[in-house]
mmCIF file of the N, C-alpha and C atoms, coordinates in Angstrom:
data_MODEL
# 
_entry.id   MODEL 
# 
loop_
_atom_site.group_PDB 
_atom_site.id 
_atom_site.type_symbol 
_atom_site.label_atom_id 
_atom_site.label_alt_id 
_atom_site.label_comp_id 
_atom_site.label_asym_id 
_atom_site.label_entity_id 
_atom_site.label_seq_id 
_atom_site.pdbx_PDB_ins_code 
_atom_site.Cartn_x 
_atom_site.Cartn_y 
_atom_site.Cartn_z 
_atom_site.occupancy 
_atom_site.B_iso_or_equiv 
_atom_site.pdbx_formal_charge 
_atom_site.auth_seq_id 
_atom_site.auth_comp_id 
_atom_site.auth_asym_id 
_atom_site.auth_atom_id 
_atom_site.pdbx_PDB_model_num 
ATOM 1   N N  . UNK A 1 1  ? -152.758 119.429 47.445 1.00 0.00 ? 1  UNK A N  1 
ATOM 2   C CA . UNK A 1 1  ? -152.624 120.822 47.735 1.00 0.00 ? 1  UNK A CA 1 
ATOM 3   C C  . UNK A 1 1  ? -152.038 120.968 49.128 1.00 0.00 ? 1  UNK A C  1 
ATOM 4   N N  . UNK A 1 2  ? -151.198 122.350 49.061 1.00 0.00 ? 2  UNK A N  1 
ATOM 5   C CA . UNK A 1 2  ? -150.394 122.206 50.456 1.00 0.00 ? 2  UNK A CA 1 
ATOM 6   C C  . UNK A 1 2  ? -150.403 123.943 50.771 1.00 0.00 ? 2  UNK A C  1 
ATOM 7   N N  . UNK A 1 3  ? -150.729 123.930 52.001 1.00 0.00 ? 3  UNK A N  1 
ATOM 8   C CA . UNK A 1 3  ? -150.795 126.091 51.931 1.00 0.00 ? 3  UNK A CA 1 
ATOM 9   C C  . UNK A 1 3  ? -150.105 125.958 53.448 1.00 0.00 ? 3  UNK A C  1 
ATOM 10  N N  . UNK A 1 4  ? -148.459 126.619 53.359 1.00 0.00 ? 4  UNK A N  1 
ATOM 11  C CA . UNK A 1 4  ? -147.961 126.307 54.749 1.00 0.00 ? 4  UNK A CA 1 
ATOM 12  C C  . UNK A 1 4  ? -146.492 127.704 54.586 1.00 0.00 ? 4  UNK A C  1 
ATOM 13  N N  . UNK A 1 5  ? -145.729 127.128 55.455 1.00 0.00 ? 5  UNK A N  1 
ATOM 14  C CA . UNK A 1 5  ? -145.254 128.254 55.694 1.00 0.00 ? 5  UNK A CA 1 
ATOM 15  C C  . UNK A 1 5  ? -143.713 127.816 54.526 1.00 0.00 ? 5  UNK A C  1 
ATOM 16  N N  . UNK A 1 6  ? -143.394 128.967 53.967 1.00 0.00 ? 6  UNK A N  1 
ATOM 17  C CA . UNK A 1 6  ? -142.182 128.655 53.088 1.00 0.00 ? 6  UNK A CA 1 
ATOM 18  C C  . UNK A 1 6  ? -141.141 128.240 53.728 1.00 0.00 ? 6  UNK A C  1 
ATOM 19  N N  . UNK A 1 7  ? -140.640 127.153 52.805 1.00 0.00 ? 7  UNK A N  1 
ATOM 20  C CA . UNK A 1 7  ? -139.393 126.641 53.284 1.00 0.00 ? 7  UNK A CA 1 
ATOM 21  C C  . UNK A 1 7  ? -138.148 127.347 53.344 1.00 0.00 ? 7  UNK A C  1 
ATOM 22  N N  . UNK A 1 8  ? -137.960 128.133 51.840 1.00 0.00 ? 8  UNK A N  1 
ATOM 23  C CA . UNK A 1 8  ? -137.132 128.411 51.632 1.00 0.00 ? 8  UNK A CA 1 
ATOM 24  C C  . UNK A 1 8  ? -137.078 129.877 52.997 1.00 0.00 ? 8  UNK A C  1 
ATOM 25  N N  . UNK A 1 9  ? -137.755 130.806 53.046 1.00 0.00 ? 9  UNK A N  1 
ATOM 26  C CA . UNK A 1 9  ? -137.961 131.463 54.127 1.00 0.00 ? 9  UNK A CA 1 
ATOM 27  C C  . UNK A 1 9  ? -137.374 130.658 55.861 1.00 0.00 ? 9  UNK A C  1 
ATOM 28  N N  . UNK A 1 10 ? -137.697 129.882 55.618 1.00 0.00 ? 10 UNK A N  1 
ATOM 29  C CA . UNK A 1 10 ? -137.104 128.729 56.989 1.00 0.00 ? 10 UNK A CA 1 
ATOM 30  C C  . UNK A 1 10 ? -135.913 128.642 57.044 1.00 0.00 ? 10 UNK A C  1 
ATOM 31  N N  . UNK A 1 11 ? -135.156 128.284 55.672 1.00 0.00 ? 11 UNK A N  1 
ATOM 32  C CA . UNK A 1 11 ? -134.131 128.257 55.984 1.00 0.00 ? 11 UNK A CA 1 
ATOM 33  C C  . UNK A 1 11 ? -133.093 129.529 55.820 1.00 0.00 ? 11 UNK A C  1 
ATOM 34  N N  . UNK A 1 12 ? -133.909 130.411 55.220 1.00 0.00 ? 12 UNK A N  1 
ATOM 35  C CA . UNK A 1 12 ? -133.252 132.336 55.819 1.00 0.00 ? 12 UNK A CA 1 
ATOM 36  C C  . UNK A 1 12 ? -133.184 132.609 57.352 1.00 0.00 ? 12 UNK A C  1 
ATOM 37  N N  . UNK A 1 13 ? -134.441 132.116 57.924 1.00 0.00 ? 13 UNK A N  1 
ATOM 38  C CA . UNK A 1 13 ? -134.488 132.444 59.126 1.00 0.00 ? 13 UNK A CA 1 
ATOM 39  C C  . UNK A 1 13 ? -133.680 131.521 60.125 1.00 0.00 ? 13 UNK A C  1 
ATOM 40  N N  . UNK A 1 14 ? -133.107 130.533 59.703 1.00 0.00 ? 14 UNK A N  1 
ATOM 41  C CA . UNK A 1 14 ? -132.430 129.701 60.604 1.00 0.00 ? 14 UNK A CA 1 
ATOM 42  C C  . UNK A 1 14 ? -131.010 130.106 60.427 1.00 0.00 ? 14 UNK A C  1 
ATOM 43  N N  . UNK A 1 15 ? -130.982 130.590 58.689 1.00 0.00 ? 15 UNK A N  1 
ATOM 44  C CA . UNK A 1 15 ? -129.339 131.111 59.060 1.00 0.00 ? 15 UNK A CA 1 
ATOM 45  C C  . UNK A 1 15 ? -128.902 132.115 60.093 1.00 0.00 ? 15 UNK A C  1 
ATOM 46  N N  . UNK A 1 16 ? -129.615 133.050 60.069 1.00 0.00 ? 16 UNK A N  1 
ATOM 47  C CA . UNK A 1 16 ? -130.322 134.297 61.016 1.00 0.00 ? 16 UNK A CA 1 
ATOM 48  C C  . UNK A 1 16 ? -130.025 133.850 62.050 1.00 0.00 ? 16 UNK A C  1 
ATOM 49  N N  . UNK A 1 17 ? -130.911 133.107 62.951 1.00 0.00 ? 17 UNK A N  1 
ATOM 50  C CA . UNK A 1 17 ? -130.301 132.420 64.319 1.00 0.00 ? 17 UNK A CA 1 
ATOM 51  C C  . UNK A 1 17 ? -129.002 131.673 64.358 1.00 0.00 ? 17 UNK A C  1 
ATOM 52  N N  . UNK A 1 18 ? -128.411 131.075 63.536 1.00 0.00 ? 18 UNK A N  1 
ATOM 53  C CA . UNK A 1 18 ? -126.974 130.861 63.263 1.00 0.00 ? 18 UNK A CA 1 
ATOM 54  C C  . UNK A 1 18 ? -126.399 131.694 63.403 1.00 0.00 ? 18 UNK A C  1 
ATOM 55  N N  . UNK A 1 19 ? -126.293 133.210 62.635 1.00 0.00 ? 19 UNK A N  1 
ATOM 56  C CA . UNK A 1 19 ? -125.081 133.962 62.675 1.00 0.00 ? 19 UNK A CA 1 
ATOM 57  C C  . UNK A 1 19 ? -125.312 134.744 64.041 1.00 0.00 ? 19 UNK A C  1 
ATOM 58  N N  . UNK A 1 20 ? -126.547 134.475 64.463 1.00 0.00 ? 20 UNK A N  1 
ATOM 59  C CA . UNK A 1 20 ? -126.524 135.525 66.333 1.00 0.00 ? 20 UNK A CA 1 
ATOM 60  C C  . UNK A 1 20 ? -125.896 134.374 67.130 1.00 0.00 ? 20 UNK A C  1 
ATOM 61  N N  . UNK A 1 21 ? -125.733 133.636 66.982 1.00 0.00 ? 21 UNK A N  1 
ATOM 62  C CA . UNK A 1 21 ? -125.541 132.378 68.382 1.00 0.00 ? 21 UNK A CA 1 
ATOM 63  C C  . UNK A 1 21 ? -123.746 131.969 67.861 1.00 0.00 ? 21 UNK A C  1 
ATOM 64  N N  . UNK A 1 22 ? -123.608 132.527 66.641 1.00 0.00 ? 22 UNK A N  1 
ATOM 65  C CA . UNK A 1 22 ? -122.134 132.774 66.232 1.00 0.00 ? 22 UNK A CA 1 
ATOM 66  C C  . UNK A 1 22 ? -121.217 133.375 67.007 1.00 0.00 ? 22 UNK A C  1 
ATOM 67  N N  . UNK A 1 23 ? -122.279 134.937 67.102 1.00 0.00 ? 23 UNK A N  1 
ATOM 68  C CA . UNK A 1 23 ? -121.870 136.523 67.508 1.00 0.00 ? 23 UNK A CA 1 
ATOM 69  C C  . UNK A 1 23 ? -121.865 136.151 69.180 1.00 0.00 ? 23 UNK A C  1 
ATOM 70  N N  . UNK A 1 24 ? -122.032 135.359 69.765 1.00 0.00 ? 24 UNK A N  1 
ATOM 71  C CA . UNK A 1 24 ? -122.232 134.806 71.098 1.00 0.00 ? 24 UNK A CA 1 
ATOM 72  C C  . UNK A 1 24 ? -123.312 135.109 71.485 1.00 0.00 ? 24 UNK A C  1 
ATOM 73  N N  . UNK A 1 25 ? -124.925 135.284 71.048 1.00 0.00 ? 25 UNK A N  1 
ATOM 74  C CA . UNK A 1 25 ? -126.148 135.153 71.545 1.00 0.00 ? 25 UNK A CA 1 
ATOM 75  C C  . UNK A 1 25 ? -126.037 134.204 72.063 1.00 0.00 ? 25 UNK A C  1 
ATOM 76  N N  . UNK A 1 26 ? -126.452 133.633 73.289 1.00 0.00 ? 26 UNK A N  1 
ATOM 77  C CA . UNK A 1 26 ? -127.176 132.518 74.113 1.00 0.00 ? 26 UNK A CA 1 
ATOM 78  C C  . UNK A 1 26 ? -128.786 131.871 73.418 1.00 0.00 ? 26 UNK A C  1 
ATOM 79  N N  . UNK A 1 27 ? -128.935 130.728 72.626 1.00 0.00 ? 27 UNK A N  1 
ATOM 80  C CA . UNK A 1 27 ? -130.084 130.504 72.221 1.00 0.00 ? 27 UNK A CA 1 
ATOM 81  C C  . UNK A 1 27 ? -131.002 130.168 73.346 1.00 0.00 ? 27 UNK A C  1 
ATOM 82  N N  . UNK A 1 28 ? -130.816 130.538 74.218 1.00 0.00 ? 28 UNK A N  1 
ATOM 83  C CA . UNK A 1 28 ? -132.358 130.729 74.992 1.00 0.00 ? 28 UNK A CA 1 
ATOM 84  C C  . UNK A 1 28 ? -132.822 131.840 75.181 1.00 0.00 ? 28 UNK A C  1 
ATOM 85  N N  . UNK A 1 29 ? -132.097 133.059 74.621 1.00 0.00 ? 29 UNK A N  1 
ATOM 86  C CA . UNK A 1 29 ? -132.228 134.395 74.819 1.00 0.00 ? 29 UNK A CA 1 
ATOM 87  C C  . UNK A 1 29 ? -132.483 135.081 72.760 1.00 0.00 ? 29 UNK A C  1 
ATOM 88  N N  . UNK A 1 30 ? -132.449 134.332 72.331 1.00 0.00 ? 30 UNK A N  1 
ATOM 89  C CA . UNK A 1 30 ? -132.801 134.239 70.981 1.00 0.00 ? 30 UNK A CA 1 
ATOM 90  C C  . UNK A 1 30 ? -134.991 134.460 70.916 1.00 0.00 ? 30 UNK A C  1 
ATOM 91  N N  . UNK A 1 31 ? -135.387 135.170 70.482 1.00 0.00 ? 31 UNK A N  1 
ATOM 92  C CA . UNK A 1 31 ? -136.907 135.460 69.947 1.00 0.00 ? 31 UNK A CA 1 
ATOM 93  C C  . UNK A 1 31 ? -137.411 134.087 68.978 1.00 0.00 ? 31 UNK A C  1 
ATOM 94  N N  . UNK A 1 32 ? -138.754 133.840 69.645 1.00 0.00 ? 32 UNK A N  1 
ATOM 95  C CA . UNK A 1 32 ? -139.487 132.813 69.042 1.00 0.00 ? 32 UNK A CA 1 
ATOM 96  C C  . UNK A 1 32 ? -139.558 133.829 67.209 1.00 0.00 ? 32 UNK A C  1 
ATOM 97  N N  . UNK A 1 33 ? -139.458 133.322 66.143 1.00 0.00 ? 33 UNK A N  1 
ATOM 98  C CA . UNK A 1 33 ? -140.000 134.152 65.265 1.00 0.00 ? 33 UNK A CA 1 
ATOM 99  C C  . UNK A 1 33 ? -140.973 133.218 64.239 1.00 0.00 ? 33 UNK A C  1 
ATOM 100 N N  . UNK A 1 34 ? -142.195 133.539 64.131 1.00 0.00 ? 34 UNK A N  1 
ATOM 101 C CA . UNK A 1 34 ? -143.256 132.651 63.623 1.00 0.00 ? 34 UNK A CA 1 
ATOM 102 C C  . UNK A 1 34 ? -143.217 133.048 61.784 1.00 0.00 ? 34 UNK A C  1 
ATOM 103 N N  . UNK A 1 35 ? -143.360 132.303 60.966 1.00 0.00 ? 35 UNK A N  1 
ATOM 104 C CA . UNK A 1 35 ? -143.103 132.232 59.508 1.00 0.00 ? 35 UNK A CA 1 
ATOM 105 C C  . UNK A 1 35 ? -144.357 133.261 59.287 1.00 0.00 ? 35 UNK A C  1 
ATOM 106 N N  . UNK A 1 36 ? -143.524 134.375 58.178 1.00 0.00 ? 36 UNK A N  1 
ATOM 107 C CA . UNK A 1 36 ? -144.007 135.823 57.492 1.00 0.00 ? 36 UNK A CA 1 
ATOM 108 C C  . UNK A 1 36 ? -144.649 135.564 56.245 1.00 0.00 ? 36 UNK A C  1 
ATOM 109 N N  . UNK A 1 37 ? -144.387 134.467 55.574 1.00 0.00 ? 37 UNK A N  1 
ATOM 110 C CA . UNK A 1 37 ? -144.361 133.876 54.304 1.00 0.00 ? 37 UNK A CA 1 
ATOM 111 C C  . UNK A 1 37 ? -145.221 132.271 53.735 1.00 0.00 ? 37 UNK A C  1 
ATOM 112 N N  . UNK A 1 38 ? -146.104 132.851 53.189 1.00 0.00 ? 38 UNK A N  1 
ATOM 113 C CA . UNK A 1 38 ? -146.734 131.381 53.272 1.00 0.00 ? 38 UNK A CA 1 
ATOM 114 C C  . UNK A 1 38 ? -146.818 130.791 51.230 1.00 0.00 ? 38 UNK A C  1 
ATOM 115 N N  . UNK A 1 39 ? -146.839 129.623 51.310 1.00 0.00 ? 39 UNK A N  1 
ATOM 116 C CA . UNK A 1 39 ? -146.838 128.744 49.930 1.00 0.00 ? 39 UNK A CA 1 
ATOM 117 C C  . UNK A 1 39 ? -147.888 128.474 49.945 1.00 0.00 ? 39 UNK A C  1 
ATOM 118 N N  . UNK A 1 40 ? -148.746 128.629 48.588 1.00 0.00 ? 40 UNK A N  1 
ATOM 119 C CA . UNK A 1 40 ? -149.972 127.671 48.349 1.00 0.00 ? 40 UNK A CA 1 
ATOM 120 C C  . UNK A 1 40 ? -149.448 127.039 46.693 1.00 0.00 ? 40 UNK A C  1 
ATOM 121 N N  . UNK A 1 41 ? -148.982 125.521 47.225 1.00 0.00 ? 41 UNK A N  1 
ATOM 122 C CA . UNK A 1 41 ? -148.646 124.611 46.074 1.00 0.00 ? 41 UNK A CA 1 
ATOM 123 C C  . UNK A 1 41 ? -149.776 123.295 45.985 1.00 0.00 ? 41 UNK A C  1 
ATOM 124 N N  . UNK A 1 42 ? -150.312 122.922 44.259 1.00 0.00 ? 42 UNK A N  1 
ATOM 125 C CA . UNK A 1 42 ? -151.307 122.158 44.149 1.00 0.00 ? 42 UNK A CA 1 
ATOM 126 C C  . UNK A 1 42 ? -149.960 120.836 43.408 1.00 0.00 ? 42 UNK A C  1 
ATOM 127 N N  . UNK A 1 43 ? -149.823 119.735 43.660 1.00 0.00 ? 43 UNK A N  1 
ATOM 128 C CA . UNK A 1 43 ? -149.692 119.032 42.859 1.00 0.00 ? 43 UNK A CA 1 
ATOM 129 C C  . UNK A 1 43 ? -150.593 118.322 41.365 1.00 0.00 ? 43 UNK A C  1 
ATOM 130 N N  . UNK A 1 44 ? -150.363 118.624 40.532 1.00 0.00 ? 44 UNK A N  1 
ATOM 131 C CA . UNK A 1 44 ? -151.876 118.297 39.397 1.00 0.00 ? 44 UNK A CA 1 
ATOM 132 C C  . UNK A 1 44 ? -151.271 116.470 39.206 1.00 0.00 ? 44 UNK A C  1 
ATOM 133 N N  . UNK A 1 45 ? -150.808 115.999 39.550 1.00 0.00 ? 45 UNK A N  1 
ATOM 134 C CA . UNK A 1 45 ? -150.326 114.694 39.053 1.00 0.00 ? 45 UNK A CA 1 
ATOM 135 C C  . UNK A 1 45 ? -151.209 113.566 40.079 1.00 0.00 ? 45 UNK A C  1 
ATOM 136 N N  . UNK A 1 46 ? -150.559 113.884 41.142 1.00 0.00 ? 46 UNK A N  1 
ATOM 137 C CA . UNK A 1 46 ? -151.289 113.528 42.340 1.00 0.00 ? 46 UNK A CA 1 
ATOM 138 C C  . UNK A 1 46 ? -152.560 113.704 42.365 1.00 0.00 ? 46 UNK A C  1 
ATOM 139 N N  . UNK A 1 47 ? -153.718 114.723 41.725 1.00 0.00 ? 47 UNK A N  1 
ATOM 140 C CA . UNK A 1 47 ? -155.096 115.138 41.773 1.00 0.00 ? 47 UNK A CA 1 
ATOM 141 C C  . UNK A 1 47 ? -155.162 114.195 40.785 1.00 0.00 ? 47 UNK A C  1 
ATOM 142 N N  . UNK A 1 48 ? -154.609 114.114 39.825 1.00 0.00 ? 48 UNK A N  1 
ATOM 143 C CA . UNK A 1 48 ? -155.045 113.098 38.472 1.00 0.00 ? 48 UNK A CA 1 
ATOM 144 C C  . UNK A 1 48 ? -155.154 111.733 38.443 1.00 0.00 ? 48 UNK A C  1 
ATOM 145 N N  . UNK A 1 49 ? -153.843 111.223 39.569 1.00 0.00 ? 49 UNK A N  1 
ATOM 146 C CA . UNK A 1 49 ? -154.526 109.837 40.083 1.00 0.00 ? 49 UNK A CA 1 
ATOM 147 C C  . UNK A 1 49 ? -155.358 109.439 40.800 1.00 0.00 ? 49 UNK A C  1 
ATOM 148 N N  . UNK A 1 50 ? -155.726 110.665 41.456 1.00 0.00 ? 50 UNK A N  1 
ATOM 149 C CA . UNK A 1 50 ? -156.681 110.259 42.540 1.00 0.00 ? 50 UNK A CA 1 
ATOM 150 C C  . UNK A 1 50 ? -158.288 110.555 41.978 1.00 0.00 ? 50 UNK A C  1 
ATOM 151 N N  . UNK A 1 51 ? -157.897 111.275 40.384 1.00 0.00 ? 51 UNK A N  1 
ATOM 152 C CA . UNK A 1 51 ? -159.378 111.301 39.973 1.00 0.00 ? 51 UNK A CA 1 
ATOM 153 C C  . UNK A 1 51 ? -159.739 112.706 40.052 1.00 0.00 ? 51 UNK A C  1 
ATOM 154 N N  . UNK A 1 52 ? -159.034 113.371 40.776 1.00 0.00 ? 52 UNK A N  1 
ATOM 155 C CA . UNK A 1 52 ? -159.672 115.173 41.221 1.00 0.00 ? 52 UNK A CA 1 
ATOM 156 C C  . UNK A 1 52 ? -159.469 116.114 40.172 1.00 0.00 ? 52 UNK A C  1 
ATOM 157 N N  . UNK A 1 53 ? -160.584 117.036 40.040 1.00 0.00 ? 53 UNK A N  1 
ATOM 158 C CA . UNK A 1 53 ? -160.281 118.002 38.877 1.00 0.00 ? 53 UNK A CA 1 
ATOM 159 C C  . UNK A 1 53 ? -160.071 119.278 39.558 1.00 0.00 ? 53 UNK A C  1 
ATOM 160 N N  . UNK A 1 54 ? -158.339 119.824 39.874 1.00 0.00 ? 54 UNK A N  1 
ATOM 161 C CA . UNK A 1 54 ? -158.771 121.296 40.210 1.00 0.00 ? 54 UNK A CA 1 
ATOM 162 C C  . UNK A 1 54 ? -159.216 122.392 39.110 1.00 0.00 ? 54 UNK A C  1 
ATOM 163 N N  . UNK A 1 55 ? -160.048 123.339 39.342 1.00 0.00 ? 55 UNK A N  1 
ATOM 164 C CA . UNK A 1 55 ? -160.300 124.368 38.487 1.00 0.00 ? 55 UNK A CA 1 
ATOM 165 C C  . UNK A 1 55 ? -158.747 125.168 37.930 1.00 0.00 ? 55 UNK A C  1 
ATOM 166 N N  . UNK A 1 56 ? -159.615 125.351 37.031 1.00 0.00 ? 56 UNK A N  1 
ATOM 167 C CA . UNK A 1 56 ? -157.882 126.347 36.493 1.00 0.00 ? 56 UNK A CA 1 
ATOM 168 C C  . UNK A 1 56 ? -157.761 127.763 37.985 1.00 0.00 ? 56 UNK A C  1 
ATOM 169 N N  . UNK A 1 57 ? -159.019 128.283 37.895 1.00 0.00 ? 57 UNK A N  1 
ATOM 170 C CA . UNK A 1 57 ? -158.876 129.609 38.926 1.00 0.00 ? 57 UNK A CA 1 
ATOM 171 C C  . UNK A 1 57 ? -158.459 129.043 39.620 1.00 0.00 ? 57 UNK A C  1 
ATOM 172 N N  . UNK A 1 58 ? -158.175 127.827 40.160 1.00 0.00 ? 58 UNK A N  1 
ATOM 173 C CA . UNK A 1 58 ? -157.480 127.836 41.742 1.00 0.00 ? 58 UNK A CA 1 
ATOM 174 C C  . UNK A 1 58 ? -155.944 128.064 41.094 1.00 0.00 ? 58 UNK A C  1 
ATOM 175 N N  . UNK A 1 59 ? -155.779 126.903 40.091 1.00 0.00 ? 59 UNK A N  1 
ATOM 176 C CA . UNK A 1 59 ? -154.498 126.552 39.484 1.00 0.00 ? 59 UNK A CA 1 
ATOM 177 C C  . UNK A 1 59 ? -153.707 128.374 39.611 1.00 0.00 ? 59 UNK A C  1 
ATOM 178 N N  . UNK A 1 60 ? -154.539 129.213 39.191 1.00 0.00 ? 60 UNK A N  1 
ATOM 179 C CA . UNK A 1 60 ? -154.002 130.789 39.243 1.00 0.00 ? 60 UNK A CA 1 
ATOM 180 C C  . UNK A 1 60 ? -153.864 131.329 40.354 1.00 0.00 ? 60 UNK A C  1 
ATOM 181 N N  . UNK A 1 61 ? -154.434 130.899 41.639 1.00 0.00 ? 61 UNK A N  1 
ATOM 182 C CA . UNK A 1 61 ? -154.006 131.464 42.683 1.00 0.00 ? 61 UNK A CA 1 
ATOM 183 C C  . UNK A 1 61 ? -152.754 130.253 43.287 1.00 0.00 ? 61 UNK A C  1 
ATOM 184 N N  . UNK A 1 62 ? -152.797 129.718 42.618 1.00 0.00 ? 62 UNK A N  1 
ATOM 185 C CA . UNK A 1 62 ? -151.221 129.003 43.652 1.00 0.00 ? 62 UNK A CA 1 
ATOM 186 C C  . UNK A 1 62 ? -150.081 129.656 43.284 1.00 0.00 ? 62 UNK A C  1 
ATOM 187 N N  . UNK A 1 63 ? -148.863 129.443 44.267 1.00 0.00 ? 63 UNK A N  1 
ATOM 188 C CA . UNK A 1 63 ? -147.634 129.879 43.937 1.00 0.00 ? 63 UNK A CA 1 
ATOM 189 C C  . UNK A 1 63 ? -146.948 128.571 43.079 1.00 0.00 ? 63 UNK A C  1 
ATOM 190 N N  . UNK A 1 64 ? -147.195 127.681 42.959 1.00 0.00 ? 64 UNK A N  1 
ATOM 191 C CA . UNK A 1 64 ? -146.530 126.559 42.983 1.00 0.00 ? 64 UNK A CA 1 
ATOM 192 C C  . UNK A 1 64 ? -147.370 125.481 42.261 1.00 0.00 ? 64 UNK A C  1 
ATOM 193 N N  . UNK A 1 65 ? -147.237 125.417 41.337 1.00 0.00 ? 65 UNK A N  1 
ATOM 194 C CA . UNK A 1 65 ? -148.413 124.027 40.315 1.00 0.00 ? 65 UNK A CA 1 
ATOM 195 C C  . UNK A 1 65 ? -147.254 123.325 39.596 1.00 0.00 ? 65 UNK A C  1 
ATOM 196 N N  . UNK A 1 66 ? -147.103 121.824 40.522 1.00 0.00 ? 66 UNK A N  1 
ATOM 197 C CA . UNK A 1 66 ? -146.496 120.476 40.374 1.00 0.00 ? 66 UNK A CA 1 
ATOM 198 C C  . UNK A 1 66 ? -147.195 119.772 39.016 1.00 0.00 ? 66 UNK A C  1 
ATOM 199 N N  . UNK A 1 67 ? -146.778 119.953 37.890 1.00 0.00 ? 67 UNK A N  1 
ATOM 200 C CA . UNK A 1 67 ? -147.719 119.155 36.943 1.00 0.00 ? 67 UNK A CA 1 
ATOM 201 C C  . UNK A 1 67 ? -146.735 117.318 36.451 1.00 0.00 ? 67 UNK A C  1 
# 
């Protein structure tokens, strides 16, 4: 199980700082911006070798179930 910040969101936000530092922003004058978007992905394959049983209710709150 993994609950972190989306990737795909990461790499929106990096194009983002790309096209300002394009436009001639200075990246030291560019805003820290902290991830809006978070993933909760279970791998079930990985739990199965290792012996672990997740519940189905969790299985329903993930975004993301690796079977």
């Amino acid at each position: 199980m993994s609950y972190g910040a989306s990737v795909t969101d990461a790499y929106r936000q990096a194009g983002i700082y790309a096209g300002e530092i394009l436009k001639g922003a200075k990246p030291a004058d560019l805003p820290i911006v902290l991830p809006t978007k978070y993933e909760f992905v279970i791998n079930l394959t990985t739990a199965k070798a290792l012996g672990l049983a997740i519940p189905n209710s969790m299985q329903l709150l993930a975004d993301e179930v690796i079977e």
